[in-house]
KESE-660667 format. One record per residue (C-alpha): residue number from 0; x, y, z. Coordinates in pm, whole numbers. Layout:
<nodes>
+-----+--------+--------+--------+
: num :     xx :     yy :     zz :
+-----+--------+--------+--------+
: NUM :      X :      Y :      Z :
...
+-----+--------+--------+--------+
</nodes>
This chain:
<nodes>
+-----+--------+--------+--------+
: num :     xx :     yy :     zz :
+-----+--------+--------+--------+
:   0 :  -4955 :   5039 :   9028 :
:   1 :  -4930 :   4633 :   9020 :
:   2 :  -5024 :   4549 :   9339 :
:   3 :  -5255 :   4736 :   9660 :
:   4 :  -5039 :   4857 :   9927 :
:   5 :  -5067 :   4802 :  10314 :
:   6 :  -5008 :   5085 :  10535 :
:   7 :  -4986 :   5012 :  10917 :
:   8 :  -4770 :   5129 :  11182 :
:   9 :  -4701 :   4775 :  11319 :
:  10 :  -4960 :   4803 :  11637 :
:  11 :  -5159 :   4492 :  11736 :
:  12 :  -5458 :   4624 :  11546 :
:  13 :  -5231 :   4711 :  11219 :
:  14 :  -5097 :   4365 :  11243 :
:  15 :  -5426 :   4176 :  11259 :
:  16 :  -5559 :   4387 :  10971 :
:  17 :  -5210 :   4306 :  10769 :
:  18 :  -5267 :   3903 :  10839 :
:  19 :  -5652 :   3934 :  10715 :
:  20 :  -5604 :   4133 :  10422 :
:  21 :  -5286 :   3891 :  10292 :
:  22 :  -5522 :   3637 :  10339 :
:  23 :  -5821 :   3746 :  10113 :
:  24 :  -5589 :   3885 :   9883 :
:  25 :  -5266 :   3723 :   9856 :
:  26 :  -4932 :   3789 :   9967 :
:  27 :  -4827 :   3869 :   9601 :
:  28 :  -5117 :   4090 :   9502 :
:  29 :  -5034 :   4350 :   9839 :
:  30 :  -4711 :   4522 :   9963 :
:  31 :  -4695 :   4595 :  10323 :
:  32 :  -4539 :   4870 :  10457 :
:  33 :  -4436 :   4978 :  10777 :
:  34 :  -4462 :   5337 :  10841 :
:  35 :  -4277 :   5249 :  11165 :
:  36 :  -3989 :   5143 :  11025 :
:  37 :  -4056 :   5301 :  10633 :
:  38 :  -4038 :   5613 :  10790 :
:  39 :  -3927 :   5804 :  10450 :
:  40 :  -4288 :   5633 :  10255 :
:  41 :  -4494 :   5843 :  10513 :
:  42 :  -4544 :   6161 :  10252 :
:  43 :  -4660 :   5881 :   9984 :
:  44 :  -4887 :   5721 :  10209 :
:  45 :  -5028 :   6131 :  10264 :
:  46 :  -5058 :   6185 :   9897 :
:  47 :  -5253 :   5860 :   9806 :
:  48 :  -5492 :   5951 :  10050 :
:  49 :  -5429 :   5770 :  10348 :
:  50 :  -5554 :   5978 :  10683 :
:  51 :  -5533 :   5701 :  10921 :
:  52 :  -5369 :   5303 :  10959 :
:  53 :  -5397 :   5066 :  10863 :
:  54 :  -5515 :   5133 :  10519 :
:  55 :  -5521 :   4951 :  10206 :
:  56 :  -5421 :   5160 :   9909 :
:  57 :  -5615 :   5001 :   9552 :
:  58 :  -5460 :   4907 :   9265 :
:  59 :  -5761 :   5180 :   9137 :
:  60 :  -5568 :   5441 :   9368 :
:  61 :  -5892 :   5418 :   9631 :
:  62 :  -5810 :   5428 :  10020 :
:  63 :  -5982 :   5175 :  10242 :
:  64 :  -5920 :   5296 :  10590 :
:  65 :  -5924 :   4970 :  10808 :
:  66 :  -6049 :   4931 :  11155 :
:  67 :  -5893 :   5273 :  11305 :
:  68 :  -5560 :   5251 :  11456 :
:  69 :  -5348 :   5554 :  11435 :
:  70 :  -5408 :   5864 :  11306 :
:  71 :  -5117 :   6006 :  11031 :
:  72 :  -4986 :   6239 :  11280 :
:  73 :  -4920 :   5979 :  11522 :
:  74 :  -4728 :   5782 :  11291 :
:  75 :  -4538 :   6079 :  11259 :
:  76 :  -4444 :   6168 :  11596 :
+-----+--------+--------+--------+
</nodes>
């Protein structure tokens, strides 16, 4: 993997986090993704790990769940 990704679901908490973590780590060291509107990266997101958004997915392939906004199943719906 060459950069971390950003999972959020684009809530006012997800958003925040998204901002903060682009700004420690640099807009071309993260991807951000929308699981609102990436809707088919949801199953990734599940296998890396990620129980809960937003999250920060290492480039080590470690999950850093980030200030609790939605669980998985409510991103899914």
């Amino acid at each position: 993997m060459a950069k971390s990704i950003f999972y959020h679901a684009g809530c006012p908490v997800c958003v925040s986090a998204e901002q903060d973590i682009i700004a420690l780590i640099g807009h071309d060291k993260v991807e951000v993704v929308n699981l609102g509107e990436a809707r088919n990266r949801i199953e990734e997101a599940e296998k890396a790990g990620v129980k809960s958004v937003p999250a920060l997915l290492t480039e080590n392939g470690n999950v850093l769940h980030i200030n609790f906004g939605a669980s998985m199943a409510d991103v899914k719906g």
